[in-house]
N, C-alpha and C positions, 0 to 999 in steps of 0.2 A: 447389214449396211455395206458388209465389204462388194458381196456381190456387184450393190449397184456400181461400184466406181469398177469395173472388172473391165479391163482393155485386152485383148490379143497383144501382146507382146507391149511396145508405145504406141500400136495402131490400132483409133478408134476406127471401127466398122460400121461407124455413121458417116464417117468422114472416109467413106468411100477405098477404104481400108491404108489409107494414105499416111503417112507419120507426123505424129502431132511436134508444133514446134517443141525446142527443150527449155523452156519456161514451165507450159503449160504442163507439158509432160512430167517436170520433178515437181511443178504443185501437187498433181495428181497424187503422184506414187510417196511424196511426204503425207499427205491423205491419209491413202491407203494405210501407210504403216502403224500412221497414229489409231484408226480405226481396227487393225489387227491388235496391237497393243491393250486397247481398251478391253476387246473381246478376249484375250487370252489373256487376260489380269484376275487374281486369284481371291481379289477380295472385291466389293462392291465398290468400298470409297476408291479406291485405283482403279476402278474399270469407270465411275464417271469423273472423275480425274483426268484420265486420257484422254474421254470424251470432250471432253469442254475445250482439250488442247485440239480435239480434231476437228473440232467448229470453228475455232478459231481459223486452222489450214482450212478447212474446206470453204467459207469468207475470203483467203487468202487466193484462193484457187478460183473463184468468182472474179475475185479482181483479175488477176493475169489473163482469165478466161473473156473478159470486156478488152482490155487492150489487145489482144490479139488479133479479138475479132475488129477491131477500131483501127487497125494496119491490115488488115484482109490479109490476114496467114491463115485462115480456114474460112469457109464459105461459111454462109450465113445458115444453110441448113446443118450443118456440124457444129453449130456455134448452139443453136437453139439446142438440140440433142443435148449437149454437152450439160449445158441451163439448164435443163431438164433432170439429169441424171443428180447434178448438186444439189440440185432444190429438195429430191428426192431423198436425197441421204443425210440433208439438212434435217426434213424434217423428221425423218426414223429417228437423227441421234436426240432430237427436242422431245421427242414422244420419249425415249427410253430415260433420259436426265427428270424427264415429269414424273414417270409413275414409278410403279418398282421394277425393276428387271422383269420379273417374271409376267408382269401384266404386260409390259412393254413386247416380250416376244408375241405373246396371241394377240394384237392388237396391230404389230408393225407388217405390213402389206402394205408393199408399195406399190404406187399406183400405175407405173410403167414397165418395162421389158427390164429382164435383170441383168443383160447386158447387153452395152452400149450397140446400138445396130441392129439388135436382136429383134424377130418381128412378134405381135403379142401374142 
């Protein structure tokens, strides 16, 4: 899951490799962290522990990611992308919190580019 939210530096490469505002940008990377967190957690209950808290941010990062694009601080085609890549990581962390980890890995294939911009 971390893949999908993967930016060049705070520049998504859908958005024309342009710098995301710093809303959307610390939603993202609080994200990120929580979904690192999850991953390098040494027991199961603490790794969907995190998880839950990373759904929560990545909900979080939906929201900032609607008003952003609601003040046209990113065009509509980096808006969508964006949409795209949460929806995407939404549903990996729902798929991995349903089954057991291990089923969760051979099952989780997502269904877009693994990172932002990136062509398929």
């Amino acid at each position: 899951m971390r893949c999908a939210l993967a930016l060049e530096g705070e520049r998504a490469l859908a958005c024309g490799g342009r710098r995301l505002p710093p809303t959307l940008s610390l939603a993202l990377g609080r994200t990120r962290a929580a979904i690192e967190a999850a991953e390098s957690s040494g027991s199961v209950k603490h790794a969907r522990n995190a998880l839950r808290g990373a759904l929560r941010l990545l909900d979080a990062a939906a929201r900032k990611l609607r008003k952003t694009e609601a003040s046209h601080a990113i065009d509509a085609d980096c808006g969508r992308a964006l949409r795209g890549v949460l929806r995407d990581a939404r549903v990996l962390a729902k798929r991995y919190l349903k089954n057991r980890p291990e089923t969760a890995a051979r099952t989780a294939v997502p269904r877009g580019p693994q990172r932002i911009g990136t062509a398929d």
